[in-house]
C-alpha positions as CSV (number, residue, x, y, z in Angstrom):
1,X,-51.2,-28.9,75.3
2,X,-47.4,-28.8,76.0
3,X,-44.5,-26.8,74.6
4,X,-43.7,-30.4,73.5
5,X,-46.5,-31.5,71.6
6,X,-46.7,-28.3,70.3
7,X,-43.2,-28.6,68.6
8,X,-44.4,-32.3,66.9
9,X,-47.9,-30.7,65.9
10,X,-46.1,-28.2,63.9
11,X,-42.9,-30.5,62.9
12,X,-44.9,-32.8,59.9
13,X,-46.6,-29.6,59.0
14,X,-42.9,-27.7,58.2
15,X,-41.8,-31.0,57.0
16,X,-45.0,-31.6,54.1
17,X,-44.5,-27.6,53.2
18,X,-41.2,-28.7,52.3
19,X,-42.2,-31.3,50.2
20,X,-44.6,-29.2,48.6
21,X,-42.1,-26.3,47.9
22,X,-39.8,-29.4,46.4
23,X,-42.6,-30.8,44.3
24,X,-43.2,-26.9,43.0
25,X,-39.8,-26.6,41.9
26,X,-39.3,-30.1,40.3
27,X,-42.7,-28.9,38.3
28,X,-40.3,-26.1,37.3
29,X,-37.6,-28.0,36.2
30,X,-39.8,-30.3,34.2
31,X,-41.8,-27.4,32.3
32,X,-38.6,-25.0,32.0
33,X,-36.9,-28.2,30.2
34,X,-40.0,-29.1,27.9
35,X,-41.9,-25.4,27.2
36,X,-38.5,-22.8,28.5
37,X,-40.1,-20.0,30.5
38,X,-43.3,-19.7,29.2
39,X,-45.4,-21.3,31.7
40,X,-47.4,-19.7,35.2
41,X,-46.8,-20.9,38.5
42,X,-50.5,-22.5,38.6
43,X,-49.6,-24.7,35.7
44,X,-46.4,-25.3,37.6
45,X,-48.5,-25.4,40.8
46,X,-50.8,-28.0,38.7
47,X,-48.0,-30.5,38.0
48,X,-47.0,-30.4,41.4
49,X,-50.2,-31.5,42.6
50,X,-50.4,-28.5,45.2
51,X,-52.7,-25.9,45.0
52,X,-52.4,-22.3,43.6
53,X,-53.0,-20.6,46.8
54,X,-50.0,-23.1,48.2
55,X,-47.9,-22.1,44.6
56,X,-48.2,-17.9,45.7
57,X,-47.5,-18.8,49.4
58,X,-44.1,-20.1,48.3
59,X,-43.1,-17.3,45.6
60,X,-44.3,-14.6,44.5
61,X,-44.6,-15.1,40.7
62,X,-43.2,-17.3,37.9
63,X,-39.7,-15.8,37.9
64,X,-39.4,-16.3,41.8
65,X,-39.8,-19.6,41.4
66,X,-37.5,-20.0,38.4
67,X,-34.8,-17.8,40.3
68,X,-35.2,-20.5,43.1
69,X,-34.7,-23.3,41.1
70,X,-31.6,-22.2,39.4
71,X,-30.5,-21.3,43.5
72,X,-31.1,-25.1,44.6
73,X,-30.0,-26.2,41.9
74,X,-26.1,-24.5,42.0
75,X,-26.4,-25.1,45.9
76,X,-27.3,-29.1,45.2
77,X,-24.1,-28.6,42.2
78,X,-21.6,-27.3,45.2
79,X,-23.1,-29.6,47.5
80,X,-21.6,-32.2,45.6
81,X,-17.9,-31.0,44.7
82,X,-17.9,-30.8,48.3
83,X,-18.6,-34.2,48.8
84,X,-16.0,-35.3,46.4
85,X,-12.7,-37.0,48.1
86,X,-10.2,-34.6,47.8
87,X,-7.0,-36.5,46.3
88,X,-3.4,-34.5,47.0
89,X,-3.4,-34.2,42.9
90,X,-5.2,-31.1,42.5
91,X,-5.4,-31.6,38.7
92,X,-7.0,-35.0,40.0
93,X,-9.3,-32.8,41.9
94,X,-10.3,-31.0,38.7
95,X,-10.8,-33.7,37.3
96,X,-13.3,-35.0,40.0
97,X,-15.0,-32.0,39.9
98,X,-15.2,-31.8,36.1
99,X,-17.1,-35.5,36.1
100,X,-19.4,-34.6,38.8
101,X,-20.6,-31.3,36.8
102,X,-21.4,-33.3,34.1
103,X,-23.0,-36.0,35.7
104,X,-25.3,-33.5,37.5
105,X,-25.8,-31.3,34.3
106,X,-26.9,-34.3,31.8
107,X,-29.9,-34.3,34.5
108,X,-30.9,-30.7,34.6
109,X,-29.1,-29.0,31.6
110,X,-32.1,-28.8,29.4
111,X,-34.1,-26.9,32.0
112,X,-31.1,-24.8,33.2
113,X,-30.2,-23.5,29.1
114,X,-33.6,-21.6,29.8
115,X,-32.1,-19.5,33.1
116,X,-29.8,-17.0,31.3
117,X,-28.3,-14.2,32.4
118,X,-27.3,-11.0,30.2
119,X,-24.1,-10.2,32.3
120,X,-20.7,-11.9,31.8
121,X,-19.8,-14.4,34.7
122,X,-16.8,-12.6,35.7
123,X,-19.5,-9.4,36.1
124,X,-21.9,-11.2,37.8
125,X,-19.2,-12.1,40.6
126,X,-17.7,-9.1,40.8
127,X,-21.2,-7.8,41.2
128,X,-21.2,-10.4,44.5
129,X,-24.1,-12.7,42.6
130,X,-24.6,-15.0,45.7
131,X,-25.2,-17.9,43.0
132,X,-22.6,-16.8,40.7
133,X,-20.2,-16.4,43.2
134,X,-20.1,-19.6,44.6
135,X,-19.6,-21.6,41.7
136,X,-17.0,-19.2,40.9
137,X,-15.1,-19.3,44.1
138,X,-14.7,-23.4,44.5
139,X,-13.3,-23.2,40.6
140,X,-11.0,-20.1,41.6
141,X,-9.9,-22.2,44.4
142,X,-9.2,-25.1,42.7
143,X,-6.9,-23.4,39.3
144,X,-5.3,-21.8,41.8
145,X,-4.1,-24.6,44.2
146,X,-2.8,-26.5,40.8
147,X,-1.0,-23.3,40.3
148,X,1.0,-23.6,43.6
149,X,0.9,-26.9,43.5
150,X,3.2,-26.8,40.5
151,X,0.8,-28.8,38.3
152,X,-0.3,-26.1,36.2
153,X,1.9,-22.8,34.6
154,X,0.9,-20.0,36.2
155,X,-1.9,-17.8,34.4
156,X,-4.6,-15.3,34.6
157,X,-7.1,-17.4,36.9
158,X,-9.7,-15.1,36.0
159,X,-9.5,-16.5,32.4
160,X,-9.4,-20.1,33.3
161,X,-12.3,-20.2,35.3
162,X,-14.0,-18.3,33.0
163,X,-13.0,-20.7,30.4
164,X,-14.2,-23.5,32.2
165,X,-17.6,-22.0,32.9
166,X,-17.9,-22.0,29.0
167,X,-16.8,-25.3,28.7
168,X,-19.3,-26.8,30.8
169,X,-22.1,-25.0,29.7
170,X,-25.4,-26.4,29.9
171,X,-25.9,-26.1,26.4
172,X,-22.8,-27.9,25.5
173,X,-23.5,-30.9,28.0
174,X,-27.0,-30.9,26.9
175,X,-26.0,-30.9,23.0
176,X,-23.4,-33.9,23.6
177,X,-25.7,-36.2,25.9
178,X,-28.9,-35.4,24.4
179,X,-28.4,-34.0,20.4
180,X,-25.0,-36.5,20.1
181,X,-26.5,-39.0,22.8
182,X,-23.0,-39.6,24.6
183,X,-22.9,-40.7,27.8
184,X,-22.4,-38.4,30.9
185,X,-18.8,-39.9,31.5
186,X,-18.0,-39.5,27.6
187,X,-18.8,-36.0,27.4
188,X,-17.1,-35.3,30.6
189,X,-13.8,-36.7,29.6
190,X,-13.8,-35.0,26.2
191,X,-14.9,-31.5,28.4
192,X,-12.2,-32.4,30.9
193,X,-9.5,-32.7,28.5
194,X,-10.2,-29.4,26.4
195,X,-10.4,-27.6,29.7
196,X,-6.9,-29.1,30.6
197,X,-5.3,-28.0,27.2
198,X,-7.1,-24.6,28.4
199,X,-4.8,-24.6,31.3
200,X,-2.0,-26.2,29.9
201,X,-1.4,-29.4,31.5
């Protein structure tokens, strides 16, 4: 057998455990949004239509697989701010970014309210939190272009991000487009606005 065929023997094979580990953690999602964390990775592994054996060969236990979730999940969130045109307005920009984390969090905000941490976010960065702090540093980034850009008064960044973290909490997203059943674009402009009048535009 060649080096060649070797590599497309074992290609679909890395490809399906892919799939597998996605189906695992979109099991996740659906139990941590209907039951919280009270569920085993075989019920999860179950739903997934994978086996247990495959379940453990991917995490550990339960809270792996939750931790990993809440990972992809961020990653997939900055994925798509950086996908977002980036207009010369950088209160415009804000205001993209706003929309797109509520878009994103009317899907997955009833299974993310169950992944809470004890520690402040502002802790939790300085504590280098890899998933923490990169939500943290494209929101630092943008406050503080709108502060040199003039658009906004300058302020204690530290504050406004972490006001904007609270803003957009799951549980607030998932209260206005679920409890209040407004549309994603209707509780992001609301969201948007009381985070402007946090930073005094």
């Amino acid at each position: 057998m060649s080096a060649a065929q070797t590599r497309e023997d074992r290609q679909p094979r890395r490809g399906d455990a892919r799939l597998r580990r996605a189906a695992l953690l979109a099991a996740v999602g659906e139990l941590l949004a209907e039951r919280g964390t009270g569920f085993s990775l075989a019920e999860a592994a179950g739903l997934a239509g994978v086996s247990t054996a495959t379940a453990y060969r991917n995490f550990a236990d339960t809270d792996s697989a939750i931790d990993a979730f809440f990972a992809d999940l961020i990653a997939d969130l900055l994925a798509a701010f950086d996908r977002l045109p980036a207009p010369e307005d950088p209160v415009a920009a804000i205001r993209a970014v706003c929309q797109e984390w509520v878009t994103q969090a009317s899907r997955w905000g009833a299974a993310a309210v169950h992944v809470r941490s004890p520690r402040g976010v502002l802790a939790r960065r300085g504590a280098a939190d890899p998933v923490v702090g990169g939500l943290y540093d494209r929101l630092d980034g943008l406050v503080e272009a709108a502060i040199t850009g003039g658009r906004v008064p300058p302020q204690d960044v530290r504050f406004a991000v972490l006001m904007w973290v609270t803003i957009f909490d799951e549980r607030v997203v998932v209260d206005l487009t679920h409890t209040l059943a407004w549309s994603a674009d209707q509780a992001a402009e609301h969201l948007t606005e009381a985070f402007l009048r946090v930073l005094h535009v």
